[in-house]
Backbone bond lengths (Angstrom), bond angles and torsions (degrees), N, CA, C in turn:
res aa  C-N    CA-C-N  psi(-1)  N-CA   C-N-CA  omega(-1)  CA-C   N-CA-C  phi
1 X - - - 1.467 - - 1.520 108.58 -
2 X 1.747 114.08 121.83 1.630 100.69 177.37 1.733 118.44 -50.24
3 X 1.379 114.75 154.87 0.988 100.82 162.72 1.533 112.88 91.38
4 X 1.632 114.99 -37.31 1.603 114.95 -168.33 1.495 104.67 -114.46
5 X 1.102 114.58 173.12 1.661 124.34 172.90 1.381 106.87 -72.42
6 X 1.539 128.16 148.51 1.118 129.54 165.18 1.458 95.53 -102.33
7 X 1.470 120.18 171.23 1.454 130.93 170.21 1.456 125.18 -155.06
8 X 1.572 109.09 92.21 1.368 108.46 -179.16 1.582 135.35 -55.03
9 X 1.117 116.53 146.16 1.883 111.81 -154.36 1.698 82.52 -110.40
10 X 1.674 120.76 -28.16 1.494 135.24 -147.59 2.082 99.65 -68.97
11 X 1.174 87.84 100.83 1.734 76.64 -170.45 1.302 132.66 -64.32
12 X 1.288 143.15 169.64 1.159 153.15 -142.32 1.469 104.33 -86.71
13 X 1.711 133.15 168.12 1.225 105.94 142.57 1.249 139.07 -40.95
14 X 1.796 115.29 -76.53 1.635 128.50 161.27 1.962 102.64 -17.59
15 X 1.142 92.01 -61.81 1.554 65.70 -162.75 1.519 120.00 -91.24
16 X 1.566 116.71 5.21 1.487 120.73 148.07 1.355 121.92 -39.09
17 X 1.432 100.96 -59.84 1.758 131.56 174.85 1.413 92.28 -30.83
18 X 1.463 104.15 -80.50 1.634 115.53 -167.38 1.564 111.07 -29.42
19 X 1.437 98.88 -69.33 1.646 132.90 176.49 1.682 94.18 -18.30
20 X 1.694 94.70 -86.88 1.481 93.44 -174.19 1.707 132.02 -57.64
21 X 1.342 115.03 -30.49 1.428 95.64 147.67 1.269 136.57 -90.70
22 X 1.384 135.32 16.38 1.246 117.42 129.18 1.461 141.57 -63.06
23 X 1.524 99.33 -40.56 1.546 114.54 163.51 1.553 117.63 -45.74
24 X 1.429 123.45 -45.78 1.406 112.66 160.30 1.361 133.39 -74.88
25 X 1.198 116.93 -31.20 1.999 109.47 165.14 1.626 113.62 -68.35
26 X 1.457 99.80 -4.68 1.584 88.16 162.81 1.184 129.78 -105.26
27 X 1.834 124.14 -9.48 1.136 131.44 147.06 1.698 118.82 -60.83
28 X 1.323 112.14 -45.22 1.371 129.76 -170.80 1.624 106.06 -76.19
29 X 0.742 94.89 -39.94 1.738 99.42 -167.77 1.461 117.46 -118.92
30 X 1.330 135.95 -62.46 1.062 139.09 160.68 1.422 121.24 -30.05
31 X 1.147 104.63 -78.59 1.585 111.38 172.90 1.400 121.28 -51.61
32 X 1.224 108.95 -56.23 1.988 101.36 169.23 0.661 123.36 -45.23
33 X 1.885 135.06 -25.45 1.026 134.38 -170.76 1.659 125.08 -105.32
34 X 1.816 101.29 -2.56 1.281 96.39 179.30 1.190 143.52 -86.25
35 X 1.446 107.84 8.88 1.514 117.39 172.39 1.476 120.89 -82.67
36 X 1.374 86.41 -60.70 1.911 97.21 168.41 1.712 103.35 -41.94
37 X 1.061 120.18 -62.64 1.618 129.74 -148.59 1.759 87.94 -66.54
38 X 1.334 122.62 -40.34 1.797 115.56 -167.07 1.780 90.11 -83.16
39 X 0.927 115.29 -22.08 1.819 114.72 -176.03 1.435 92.27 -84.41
40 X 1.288 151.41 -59.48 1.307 140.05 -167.69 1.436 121.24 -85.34
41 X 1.395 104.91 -7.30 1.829 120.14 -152.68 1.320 111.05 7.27
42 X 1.415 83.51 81.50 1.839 112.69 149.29 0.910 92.16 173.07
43 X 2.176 94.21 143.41 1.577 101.60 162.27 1.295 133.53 -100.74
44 X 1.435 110.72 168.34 1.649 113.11 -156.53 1.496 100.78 -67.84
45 X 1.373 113.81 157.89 1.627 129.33 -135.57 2.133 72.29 -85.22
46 X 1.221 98.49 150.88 1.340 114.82 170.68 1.403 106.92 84.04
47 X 1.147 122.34 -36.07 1.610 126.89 -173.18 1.587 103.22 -39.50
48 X 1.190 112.27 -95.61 1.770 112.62 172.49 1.513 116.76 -13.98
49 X 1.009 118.91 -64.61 1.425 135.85 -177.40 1.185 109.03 -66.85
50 X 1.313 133.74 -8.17 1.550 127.00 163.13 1.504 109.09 -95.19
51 X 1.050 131.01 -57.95 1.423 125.59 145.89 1.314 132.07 11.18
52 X 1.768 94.26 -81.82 1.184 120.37 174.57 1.813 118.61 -41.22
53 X 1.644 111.19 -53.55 1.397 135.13 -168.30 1.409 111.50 -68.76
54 X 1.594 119.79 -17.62 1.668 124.92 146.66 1.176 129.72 -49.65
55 X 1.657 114.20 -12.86 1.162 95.01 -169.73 1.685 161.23 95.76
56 X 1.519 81.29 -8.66 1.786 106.06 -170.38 1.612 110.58 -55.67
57 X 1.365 105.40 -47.79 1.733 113.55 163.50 1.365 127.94 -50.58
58 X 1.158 102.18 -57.49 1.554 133.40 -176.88 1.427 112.05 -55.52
59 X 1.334 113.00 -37.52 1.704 123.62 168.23 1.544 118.80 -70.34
60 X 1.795 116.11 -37.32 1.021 79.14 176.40 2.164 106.94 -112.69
61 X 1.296 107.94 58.42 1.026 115.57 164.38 1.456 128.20 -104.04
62 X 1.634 122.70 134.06 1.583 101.99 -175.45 1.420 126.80 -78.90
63 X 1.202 154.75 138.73 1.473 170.32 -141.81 1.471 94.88 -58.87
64 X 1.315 123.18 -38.48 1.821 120.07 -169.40 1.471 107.71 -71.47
65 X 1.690 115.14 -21.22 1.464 111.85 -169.89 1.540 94.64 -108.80
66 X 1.432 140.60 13.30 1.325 157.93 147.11 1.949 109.83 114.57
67 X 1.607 103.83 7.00 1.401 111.44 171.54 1.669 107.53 -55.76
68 X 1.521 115.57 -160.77 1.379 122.88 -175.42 1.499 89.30 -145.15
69 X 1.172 125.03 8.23 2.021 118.44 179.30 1.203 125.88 -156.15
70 X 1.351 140.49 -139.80 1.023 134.89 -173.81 1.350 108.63 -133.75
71 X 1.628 153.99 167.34 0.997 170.07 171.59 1.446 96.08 -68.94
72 X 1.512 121.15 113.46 1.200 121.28 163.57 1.943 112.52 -157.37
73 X 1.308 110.87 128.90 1.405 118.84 -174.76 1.307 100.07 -50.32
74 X 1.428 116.08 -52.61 1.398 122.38 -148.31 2.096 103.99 -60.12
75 X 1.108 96.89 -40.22 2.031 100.51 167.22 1.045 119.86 -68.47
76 X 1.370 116.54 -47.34 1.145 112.82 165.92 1.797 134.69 -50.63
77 X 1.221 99.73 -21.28 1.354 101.22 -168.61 1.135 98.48 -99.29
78 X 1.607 123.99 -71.90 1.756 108.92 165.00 1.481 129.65 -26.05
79 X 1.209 117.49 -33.36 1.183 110.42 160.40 0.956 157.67 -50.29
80 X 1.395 110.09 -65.35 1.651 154.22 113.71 2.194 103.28 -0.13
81 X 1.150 111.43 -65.44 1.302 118.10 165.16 1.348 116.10 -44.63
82 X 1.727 110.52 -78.32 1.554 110.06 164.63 1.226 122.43 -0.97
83 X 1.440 113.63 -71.87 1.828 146.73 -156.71 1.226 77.30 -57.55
84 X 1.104 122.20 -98.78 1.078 152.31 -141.84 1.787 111.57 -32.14
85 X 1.290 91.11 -49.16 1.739 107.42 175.23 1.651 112.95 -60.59
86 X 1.390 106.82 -13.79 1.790 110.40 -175.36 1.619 79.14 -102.50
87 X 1.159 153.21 -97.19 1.274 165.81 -165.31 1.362 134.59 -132.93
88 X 1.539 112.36 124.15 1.536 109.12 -153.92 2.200 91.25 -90.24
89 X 1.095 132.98 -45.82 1.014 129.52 160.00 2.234 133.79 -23.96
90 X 1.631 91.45 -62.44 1.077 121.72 162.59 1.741 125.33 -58.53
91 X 1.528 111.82 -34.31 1.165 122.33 169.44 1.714 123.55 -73.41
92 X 1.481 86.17 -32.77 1.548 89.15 -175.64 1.483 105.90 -84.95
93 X 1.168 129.18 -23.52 1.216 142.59 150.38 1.570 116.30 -17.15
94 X 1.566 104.91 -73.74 1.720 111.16 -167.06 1.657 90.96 -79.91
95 X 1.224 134.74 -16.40 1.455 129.74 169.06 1.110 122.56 -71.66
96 X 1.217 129.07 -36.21 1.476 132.73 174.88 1.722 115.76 -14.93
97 X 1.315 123.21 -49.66 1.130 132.58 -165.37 1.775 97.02 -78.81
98 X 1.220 114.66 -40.13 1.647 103.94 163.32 1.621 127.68 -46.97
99 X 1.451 101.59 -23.05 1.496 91.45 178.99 1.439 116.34 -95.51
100 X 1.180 116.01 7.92 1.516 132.44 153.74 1.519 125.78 -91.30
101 X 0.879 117.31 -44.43 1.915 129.35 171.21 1.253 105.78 -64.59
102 X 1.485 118.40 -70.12 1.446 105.69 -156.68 1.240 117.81 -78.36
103 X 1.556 140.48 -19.61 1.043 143.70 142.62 1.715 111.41 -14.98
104 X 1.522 111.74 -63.38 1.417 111.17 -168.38 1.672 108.89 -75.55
105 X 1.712 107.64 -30.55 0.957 87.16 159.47 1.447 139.69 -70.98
106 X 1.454 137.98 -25.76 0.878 154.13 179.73 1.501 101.13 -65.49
107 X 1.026 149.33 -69.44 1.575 161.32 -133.91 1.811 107.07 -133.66
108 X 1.337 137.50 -45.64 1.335 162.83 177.78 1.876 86.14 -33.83
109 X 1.393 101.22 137.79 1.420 97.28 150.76 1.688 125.56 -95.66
110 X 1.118 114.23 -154.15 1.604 107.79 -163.65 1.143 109.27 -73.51
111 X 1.346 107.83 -32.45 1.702 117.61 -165.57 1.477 89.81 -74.86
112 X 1.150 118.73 -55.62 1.888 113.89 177.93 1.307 129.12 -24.84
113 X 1.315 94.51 -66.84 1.640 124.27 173.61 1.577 97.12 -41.54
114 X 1.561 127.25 -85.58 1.176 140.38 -162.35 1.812 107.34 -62.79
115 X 1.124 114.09 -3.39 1.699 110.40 163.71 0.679 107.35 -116.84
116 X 1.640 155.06 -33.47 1.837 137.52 -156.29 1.396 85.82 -112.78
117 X 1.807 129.14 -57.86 1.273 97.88 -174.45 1.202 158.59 -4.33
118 X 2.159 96.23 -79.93 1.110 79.74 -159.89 1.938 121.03 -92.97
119 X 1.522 110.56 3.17 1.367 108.74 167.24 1.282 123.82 -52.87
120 X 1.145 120.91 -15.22 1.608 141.06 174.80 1.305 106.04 -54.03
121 X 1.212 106.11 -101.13 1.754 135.80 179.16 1.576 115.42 -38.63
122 X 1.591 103.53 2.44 1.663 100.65 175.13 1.331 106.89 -55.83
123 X 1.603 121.73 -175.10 1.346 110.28 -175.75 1.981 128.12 -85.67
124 X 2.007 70.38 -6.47 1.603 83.68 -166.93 1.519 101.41 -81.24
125 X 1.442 128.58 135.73 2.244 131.09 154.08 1.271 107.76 -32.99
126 X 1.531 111.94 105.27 1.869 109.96 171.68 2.005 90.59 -109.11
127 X 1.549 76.51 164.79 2.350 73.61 166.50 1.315 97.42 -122.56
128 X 1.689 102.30 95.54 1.066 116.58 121.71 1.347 150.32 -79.36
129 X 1.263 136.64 120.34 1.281 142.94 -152.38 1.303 125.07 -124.06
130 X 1.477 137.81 174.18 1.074 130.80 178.58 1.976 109.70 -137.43
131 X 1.024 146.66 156.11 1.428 127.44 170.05 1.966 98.82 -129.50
132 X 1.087 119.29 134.82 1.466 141.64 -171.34 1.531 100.71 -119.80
133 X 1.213 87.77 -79.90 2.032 97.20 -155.70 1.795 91.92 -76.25
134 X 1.643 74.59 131.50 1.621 116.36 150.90 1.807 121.43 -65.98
135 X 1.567 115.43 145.42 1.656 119.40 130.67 0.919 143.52 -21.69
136 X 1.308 124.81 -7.81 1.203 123.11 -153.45 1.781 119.47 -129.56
137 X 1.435 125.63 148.11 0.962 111.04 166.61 1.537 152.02 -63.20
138 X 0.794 146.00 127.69 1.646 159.98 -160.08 1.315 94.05 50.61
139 X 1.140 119.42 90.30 1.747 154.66 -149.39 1.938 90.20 -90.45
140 X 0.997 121.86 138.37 1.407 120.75 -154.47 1.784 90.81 -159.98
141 X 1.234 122.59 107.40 1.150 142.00 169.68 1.673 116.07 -68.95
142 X 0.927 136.62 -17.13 1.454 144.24 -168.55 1.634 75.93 -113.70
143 X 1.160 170.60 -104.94 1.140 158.05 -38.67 1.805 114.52 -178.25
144 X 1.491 98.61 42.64 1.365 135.84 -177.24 1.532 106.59 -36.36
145 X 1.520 134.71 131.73 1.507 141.14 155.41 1.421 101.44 -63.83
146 X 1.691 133.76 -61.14 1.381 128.20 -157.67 1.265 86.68 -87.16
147 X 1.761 94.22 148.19 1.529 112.37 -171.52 1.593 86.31 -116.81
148 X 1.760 103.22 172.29 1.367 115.12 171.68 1.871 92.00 -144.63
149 X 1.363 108.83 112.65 1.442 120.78 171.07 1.763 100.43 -97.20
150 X 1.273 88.09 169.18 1.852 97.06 -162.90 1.300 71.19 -123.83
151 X 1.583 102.79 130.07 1.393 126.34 158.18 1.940 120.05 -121.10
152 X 1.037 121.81 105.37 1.694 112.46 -175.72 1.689 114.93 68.82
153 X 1.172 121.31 -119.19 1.144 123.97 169.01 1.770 110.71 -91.93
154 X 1.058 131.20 -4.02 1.380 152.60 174.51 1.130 140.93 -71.82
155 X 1.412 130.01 136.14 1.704 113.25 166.65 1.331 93.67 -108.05
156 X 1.858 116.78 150.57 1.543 84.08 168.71 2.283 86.74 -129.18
157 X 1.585 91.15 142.86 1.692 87.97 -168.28 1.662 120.19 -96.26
158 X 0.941 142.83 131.34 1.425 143.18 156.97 1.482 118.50 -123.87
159 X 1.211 80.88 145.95 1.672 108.09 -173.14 1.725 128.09 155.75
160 X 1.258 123.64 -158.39 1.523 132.98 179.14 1.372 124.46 -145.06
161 X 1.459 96.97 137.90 1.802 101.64 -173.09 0.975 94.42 -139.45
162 X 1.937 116.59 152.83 1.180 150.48 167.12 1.011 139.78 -89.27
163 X 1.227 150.43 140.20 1.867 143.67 166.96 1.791 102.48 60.86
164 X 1.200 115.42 41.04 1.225 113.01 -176.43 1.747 108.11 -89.89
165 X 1.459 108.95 100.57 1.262 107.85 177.19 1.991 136.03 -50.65
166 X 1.229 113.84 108.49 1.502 113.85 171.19 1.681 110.44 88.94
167 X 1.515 97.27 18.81 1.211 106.38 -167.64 1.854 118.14 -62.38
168 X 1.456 103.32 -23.30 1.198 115.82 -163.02 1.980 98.76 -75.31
169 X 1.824 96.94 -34.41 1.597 85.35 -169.85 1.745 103.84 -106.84
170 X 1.104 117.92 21.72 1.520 133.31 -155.69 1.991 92.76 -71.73
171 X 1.057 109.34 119.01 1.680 118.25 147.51 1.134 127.14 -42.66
172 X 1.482 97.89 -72.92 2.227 105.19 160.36 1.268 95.68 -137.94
173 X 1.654 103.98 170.28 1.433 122.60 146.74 1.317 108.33 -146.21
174 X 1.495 108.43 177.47 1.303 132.64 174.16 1.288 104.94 -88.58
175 X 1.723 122.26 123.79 0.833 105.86 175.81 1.784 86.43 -132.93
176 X 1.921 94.79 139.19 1.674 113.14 -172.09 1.390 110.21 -89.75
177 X 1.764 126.64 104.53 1.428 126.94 140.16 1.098 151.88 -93.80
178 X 1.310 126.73 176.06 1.372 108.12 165.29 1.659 128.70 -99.19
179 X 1.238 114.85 146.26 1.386 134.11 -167.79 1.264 103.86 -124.22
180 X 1.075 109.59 119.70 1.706 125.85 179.61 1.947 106.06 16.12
181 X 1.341 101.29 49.98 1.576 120.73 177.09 1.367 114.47 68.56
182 X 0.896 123.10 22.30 1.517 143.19 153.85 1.759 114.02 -85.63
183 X 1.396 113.24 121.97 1.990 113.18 146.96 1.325 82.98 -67.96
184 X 1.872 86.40 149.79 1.029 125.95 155.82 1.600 100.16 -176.13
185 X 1.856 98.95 146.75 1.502 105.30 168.48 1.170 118.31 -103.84
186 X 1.884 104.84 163.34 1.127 121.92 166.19 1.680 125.76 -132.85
187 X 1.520 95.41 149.15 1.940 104.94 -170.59 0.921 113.88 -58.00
188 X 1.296 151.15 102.92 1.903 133.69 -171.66 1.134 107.23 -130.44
189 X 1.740 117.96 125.72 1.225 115.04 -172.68 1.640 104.88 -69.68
190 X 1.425 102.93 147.56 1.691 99.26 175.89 1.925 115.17 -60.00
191 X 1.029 105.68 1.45 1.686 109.08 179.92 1.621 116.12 -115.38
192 X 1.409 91.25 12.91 1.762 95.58 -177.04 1.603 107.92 -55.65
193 X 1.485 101.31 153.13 1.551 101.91 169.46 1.353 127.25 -107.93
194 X 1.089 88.83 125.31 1.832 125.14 -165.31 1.594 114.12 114.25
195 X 1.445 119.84 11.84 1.043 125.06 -174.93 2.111 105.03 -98.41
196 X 1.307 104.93 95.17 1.717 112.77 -172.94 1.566 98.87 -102.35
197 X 1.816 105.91 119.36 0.998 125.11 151.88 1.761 149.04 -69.91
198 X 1.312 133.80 52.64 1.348 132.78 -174.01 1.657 102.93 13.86
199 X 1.347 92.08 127.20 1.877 112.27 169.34 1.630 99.21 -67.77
200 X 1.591 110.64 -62.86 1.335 106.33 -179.25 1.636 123.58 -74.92
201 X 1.401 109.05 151.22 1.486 94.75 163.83 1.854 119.87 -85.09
202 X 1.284 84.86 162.32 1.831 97.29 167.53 1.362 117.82 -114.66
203 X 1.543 96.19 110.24 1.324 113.12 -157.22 1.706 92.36 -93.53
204 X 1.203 127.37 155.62 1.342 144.21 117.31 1.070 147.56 -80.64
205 X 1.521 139.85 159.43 1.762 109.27 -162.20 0.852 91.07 -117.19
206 X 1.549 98.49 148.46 1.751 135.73 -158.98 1.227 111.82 87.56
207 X 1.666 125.27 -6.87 1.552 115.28 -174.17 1.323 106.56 -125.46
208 X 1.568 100.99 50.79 1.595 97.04 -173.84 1.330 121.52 -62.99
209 X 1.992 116.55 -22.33 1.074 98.51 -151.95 1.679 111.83 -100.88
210 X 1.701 90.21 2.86 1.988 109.53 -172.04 1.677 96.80 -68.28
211 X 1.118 129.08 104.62 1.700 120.72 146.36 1.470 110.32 -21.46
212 X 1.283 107.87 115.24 1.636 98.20 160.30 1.809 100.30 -159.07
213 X 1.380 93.83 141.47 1.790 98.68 -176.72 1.286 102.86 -146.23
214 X 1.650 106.81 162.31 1.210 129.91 177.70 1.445 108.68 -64.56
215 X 1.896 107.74 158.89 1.531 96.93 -168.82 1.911 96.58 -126.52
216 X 1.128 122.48 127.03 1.789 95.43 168.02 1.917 103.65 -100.70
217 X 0.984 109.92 147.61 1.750 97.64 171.78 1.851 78.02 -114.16
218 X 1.662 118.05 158.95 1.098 146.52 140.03 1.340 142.17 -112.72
219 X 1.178 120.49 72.98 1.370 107.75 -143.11 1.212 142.86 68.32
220 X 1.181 112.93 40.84 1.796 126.28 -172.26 1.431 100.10 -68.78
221 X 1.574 115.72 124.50 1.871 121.40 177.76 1.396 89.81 -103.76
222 X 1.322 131.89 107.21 1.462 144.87 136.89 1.444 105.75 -76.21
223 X 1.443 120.60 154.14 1.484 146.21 165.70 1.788 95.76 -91.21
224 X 2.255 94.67 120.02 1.224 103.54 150.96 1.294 124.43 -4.85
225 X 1.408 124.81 -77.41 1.439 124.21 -166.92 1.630 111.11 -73.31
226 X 0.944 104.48 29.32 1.602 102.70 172.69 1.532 98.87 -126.02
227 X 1.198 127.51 5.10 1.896 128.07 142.29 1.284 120.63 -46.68
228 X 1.405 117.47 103.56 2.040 108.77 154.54 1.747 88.99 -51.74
229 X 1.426 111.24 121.00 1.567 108.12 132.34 1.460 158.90 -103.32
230 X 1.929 84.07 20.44 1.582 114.64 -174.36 1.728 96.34 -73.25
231 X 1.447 100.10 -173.94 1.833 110.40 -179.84 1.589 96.22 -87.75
232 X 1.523 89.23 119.00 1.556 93.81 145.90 1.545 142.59 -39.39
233 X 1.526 109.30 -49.24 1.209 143.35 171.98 1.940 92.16 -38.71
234 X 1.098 125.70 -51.73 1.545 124.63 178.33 1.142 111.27 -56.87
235 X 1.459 117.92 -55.15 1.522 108.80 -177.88 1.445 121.13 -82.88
236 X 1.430 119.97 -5.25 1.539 130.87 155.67 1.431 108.76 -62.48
237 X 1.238 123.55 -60.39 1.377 121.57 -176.33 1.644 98.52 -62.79
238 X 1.104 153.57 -59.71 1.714 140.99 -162.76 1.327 92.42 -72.74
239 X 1.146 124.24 2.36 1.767 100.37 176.52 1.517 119.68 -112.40
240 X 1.552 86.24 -1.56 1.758 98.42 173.02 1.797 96.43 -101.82
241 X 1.151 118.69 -6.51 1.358 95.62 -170.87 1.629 86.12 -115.05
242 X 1.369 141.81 17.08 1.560 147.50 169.02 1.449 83.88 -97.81
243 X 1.287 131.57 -55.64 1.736 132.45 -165.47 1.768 92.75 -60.90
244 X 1.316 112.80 -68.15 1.416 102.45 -160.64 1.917 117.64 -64.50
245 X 1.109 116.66 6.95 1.510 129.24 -169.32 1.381 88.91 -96.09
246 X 1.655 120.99 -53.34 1.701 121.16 173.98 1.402 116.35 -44.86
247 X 0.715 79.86 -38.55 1.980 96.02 -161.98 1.392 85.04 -70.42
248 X 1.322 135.89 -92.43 1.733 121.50 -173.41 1.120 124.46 -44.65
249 X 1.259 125.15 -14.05 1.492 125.84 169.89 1.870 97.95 -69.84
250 X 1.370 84.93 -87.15 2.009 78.98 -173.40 1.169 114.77 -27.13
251 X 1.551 132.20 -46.45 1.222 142.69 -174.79 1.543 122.26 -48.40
């Protein structure tokens, strides 16, 4: 268009490379495995962890927080697509740890970035996690049930979350409240106290084999500096354009 920016979608070599081996562990692997894995719910031992060892995170992370690239939708989403076409269950699986990282990257300040990062993105599958959705009906992301009040140097959080993947064996997650009517997240170790994990899982159908459970917080005391105080609005937008990449993959 005269006058306007053009913007190529046509991917790079590097991340062709990527592309195409993801595109095959999801014919090869993904897919062979998704019947058994939704009939037994669980997947076969290594599955996740091979996934994971591609790299999909790791690419688009920059080298100072121990990635090999740069932050870019456009990999992410082809990618993300790829997966998706071998198994939408299984995919969200080796992603899990994205909904902990890129958040901080996205919103995280420096000091964030340079402490939670990079234990993440090692090569080995950790569960890291994130919790969003509420109980509640016509579920509204801007307009959060669990609150986070600032007490002293402190936030302390209450409330309830749903379908929260790996929650039971999770290290940390992000967990999203509201602040004087603001989202915003917070770092919470998965062992915080007052933080109660569901015995059972909450399954959805077709995702029998993803771990995912209910969350209660009671009074969760996080430290100030464990606030994203970047815009939400950033990590809302990459998570509709990570959602809509799924969606054409399965599709």
């Amino acid at each position: 268009m005269k006058g306007g920016t053009m913007y190529s979608f046509e991917p790079n070599e590097e991340q062709q490379m990527l592309i195409d081996a993801v595109s095959r562990y999801a014919i090869n692997d993904l897919r062979e495995a998704a019947e058994e894995a939704e009939e037994h719910a669980k997947f076969p031992d290594g599955l996740v962890e091979k996934g994971w060892e591609m790299g999909v995170l790791q690419a688009s992370i920059p080298e100072k927080y121990g990635g090999f690239g740069d932050y870019s939708s456009v990999t992410g989403a082809l990618a993300a697509e790829e997966l998706a076409y071998g198994d939408l269950p299984a995919t969200l699986a080796v992603l899990t740890p994205n909904l902990f990282v890129l958040p901080i990257l996205l919103a995280g300040s420096e000091a964030q970035k340079e402490k939670f990062i990079p234990p993440v993105i090692e090569m080995e599958w950790k569960a890291y996690t994130a919790a969003l959705i509420e109980p509640v009906f016509n579920f509204d992301p801007t307009e959060l049930k669990t609150s986070a009040v600032a007490d002293g140097d402190d936030f302390v959080i209450s409330g309830k979350k749903t379908y929260v993947p790996y929650a039971k064996d999770a290290k940390m997650m992000i967990v999203y409240a509201n602040v004087d009517g603001v989202t915003q997240g917070f770092i919470v170790p998965g062992d915080a106290e007052g933080l109660t994990v569901s015995e059972e899982e909450n399954k959805l159908m077709s995702m029998h084999a993803l771990p995912q459970y209910d969350i209660e917080l009671e009074g969760v005391r996080v430290p100030a500096e464990n606030r994203l105080e970047g815009d939400f609005g950033a990590v809302l937008a990459a998570s509709h354009v990570a959602l809509a990449a799924l969606a054409v993959g399965v599709a």
